[in-house]
N, C-alpha and C positions, 0 to 999 in steps of 0.2 A: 504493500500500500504506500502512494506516494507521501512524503509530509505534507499538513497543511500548511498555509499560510496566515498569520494575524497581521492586519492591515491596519496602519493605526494616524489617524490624521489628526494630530495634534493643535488644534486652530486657538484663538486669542479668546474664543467667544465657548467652546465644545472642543473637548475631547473625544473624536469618536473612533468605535473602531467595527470593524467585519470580518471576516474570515474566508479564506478560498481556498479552492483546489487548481490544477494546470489549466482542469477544465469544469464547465459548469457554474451557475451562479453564484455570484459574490452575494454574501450572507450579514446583513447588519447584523451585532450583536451587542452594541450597547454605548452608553455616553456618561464622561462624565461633564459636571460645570469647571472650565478650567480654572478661574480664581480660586476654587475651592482643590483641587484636586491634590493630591500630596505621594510623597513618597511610601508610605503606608498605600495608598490606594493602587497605584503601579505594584505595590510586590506581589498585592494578593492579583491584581489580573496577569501578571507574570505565573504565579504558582498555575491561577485556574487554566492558563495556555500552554501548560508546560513543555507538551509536545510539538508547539508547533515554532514554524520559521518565523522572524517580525518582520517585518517593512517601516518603516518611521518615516512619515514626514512631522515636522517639529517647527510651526514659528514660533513658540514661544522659550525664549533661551535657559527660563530658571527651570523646564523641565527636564532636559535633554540628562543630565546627571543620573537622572531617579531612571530612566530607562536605561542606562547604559548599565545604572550599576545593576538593576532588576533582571535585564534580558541575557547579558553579558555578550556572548559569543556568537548567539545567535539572533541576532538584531542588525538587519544594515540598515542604513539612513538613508536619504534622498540629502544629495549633494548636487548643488551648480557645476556643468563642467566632468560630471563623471562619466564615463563610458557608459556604463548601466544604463541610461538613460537614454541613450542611442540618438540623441537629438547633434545636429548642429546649430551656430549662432552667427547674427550678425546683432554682436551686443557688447556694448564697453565688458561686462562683469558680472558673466553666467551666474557666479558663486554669490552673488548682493539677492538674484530671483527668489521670491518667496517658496517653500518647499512645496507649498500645495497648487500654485503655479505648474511649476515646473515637471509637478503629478500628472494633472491634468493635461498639458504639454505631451506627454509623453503618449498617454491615449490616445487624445485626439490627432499626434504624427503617427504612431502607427496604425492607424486604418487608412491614410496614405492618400488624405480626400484633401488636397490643399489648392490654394490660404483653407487656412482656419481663422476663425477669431472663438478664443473661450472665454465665458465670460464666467470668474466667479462671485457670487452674490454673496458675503458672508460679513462679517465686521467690517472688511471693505470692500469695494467693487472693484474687481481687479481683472483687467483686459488684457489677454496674452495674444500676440500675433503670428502664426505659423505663414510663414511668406508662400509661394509657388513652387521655389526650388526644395521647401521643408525644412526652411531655417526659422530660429524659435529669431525674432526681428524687433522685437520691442509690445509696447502696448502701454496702458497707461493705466492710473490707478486711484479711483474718485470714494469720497465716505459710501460706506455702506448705508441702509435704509435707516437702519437703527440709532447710525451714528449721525446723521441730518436732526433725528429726529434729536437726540439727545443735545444737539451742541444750540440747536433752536430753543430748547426749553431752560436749559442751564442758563443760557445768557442775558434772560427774563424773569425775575426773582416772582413774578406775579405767575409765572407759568411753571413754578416748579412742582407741583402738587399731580399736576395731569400725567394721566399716565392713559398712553390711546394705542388702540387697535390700529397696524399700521396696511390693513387691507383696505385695495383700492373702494375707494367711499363711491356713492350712488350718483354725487351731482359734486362738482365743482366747488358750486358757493355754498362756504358752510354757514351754517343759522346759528351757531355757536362757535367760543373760542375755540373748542374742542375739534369740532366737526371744519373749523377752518385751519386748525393746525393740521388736523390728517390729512384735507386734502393739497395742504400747500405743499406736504412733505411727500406724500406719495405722488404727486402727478410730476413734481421737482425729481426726484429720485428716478420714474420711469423716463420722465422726458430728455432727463442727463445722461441715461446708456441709452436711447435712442438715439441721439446727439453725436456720442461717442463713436456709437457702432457706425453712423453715416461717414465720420473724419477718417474713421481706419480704414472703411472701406473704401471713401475717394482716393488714398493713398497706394493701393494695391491694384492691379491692372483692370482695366474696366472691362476688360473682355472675358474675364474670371472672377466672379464674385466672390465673395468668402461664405465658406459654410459658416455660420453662427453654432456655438456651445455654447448653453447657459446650464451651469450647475452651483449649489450651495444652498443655503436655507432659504430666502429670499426668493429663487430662480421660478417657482413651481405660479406665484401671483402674475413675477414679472413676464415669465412665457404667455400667460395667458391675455395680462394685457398688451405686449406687443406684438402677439398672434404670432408668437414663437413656438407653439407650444412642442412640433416637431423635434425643435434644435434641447428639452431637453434633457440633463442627462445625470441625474441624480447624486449617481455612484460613479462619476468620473473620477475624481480623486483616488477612489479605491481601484477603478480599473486599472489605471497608472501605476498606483505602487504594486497590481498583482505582477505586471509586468515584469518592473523592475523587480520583483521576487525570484521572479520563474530564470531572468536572466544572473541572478546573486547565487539562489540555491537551486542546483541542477536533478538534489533529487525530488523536487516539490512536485 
């Protein structure tokens, strides 16, 4: 029987992780809150995986310790720049790319459908560009839904109490503070990756449009109001590190 894989995407906002084989569906199996999360909590989901390979993507730095020391041996990371990865660049500084970037990056080059543009929707909204020739080429990188909403309410001592539902609202004009914060933030939020995705695309050959990837928590509202709903793609991040597994551990 081959080893499995534990897939583990380490984000600013969730800890989440899944599980796979070489072949057949990738398997969510659980999350934690990352400001809460501790080294205590890696060792027991270290014990409960004990058999299997890890994969790591990690932006957040104060945890990367608690996994190395937990997984030891059998842990590889997603690094900028590694072979693993099998991507090329036209980019000052592969190794600066976010991990779960560069995850998703790796799916969306190997099914070999390029440009690409991925979009992920998570604490921030972060745009990766797969060029034509299938070099990872830049992209750019705007607040997240949440983070709009947070930096709009902090900065207004009368608005700090609200706390709102950040699905697309019914009309426009709101009839309350409330119902007008959500929709200044949501329609500001959709119309800013709509915005974005038009600048990346004017930039890329006009005779080749770019496939759209939209994944991250976020992505599932945003596909449907920019009638994406094709481009997305939940578990990309986890596709990616299965990848980079299969290419790290030969017997998985």
């Amino acid at each position: 029987m081959k080893v499995p894989l534990l897939l583990i995407d380490a984000g600013n906002t969730r800890v989440k992780w899944a599980t796979a084989h070489r072949e057949g569906n990738i398997v969510s199996a659980g999350e934690f809150y990352t400001p809460k999360t501790t080294a205590v909590m890696i060792r027991k989901l270290a014990k409960e995986y004990a058999k299997h390979r890890v994969v790591l993507s990690s932006v957040v730095p104060r945890l990367r310790p608690y996994f190395e020391r937990a997984f030891k041996d059998r842990l590889q990371h997603v690094e900028g720049g590694s072979p693993l990865l099998g991507l090329t660049y036209d980019y000052y500084n592969p190794k600066e790319i976010g991990t779960d970037r560069l995850a998703s990056a790796v799916a969306a080059h190997a099914e070999g459908q390029w440009p690409a543009i991925v979009v992920n929707c998570g604490t921030a909204t972060a745009f990766t560009v797969i060029d034509v020739q299938g070099r990872l080429c830049g992209g750019a990188i705007a607040p997240g839904l949440h983070g709009l909403q947070r930096g709009l309410i902090e900065s207004a001592a009368q608005l700090n109490a609200l706390v709102l539902t950040l699905t697309t609202p019914q009309r426009a004009s709101g009839r309350s503070t409330r119902e007008a914060i959500r929709a200044g933030v949501v329609y500001m939020y959709q119309g800013g990756v709509k915005e974005i995705l038009q600048q990346l695309q004017d930039e890329l050959p006009k005779d080749r449009p770019a496939r759209v990837l939209l994944t991250g928590g976020d992505a599932p509202d945003l596909a449907k109001a920019l009638g994406l709903e094709d481009s997305l793609r939940p578990l990309l991040v986890f596709e990616g590190l299965r990848i980079i597994g299969l290419r790290t551990f030969t017997d998985s």
